[in-house]
C-alpha positions in Angstrom: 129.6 103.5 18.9 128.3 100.9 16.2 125.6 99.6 17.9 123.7 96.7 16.3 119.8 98.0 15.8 117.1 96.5 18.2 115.1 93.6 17.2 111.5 94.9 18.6 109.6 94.4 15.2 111.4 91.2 13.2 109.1 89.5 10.8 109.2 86.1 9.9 111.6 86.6 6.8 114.1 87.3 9.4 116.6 84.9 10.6 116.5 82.2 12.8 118.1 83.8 16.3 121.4 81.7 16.6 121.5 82.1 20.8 118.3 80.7 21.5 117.4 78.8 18.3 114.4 80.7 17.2 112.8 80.1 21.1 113.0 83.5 22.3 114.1 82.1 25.7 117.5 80.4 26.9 118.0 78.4 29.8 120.2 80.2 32.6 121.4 79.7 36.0 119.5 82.6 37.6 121.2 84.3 41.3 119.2 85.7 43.9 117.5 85.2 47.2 115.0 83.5 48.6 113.5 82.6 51.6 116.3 85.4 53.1 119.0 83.2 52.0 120.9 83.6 48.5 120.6 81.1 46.3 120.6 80.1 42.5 118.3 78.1 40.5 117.7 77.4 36.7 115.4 78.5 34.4 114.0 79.8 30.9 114.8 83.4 30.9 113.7 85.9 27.7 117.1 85.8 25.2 119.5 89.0 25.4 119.9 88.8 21.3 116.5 88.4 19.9 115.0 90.1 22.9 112.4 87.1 22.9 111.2 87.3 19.7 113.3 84.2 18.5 114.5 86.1 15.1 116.9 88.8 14.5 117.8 91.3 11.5 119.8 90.1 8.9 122.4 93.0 9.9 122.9 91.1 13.3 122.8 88.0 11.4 125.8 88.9 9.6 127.3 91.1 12.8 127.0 87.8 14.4 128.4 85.5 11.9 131.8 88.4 11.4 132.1 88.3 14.9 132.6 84.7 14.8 134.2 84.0 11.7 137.2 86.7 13.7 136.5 85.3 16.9 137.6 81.8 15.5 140.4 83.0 13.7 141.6 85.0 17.3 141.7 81.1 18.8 143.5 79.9 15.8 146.5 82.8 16.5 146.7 81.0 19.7 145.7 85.1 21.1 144.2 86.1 24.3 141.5 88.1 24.3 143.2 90.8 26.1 146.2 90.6 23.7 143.8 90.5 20.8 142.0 93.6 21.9 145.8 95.0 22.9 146.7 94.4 19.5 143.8 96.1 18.1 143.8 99.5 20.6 140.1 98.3 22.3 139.5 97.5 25.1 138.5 93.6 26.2 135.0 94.8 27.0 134.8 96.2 23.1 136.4 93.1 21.8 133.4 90.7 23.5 131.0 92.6 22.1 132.1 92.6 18.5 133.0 89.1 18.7 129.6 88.5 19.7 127.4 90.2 17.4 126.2 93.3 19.9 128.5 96.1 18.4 130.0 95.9 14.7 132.8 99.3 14.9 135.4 97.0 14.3 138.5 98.7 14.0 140.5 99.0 10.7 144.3 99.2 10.9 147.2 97.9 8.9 147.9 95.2 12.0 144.6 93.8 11.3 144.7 93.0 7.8 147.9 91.0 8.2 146.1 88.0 9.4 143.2 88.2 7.2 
C-alpha cells in the first residue's frame, strides 16, 4: 500500500493544506453524548490532512491535486464511484482514498488510459 507520508515536521516552504486552508483545524459536526443523552454539536476539530499543522508535503500536494484532477474526470464519465472502482479492480474504499490525496497506488491498466 502507497501510503502518502505523514506531515509531523512540514516547514514553511511547504504548501498551503487545501482542507483546512493553512488553519490546521476544520469545522465539523462532532457526535457524542452528553448529559447521558446523545447528541451532536459543532466545532473546530484538528484537520485529518495536515494533521494540524496547516501545510502539507509537496508529494501530498500533488497526490491531492491527481486525485482530483481523476476524481473530476470520474464525474465527467457520468461513473459511479463503485463502477469507477469496478472498472479499475479496487475496491470503493481504495478509490476514496486516492481520489482524496490519502493513498497514491493508483492502478495502471490498459482500461485506464482510454480515458485519459
Amino acid at each position: 500500500m502507497s501510503e502518502v507520508p505523514p506531515t509531523a515536521n512540514e516547514t514553511t516552504e511547504s504548501p498551503l493544506c487545501p482542507f483546512c486552508s493553512g488553519r490546521g483545524t476544520v469545522f465539523a459536526f462532532v457526535d457524542g453524548i452528553r448529559d447521558g443523552r446523545r447528541c451532536g454539536w459543532q466545532q473546530n476539530i484538528k484537520c485529518s490532512i495536515c494533521e494540524g499543522t496547516g501545510r502539507v508535503t509537496p508529494a501530498r500536494a500533488a497526490a491531492i491535486q491527481e486525485g482530483e484532477r481523476r476524481r473530476q474526470d470520474r464525474i465527467n464519465r457520468r461513473l459511479s464511484g463503485r463502477e469507477e472502482a469496478a472498472r479499475l479492480g479496487i475496491d470503493p474504499i481504495h478509490l476514496n482514498a486516492l481520489e482524496h490525496g490519502r493513498r497514491t497506488d493508483w492502478p495502471v491498466s490498459a482500461k485506464e488510459s482510454d480515458h485519459e
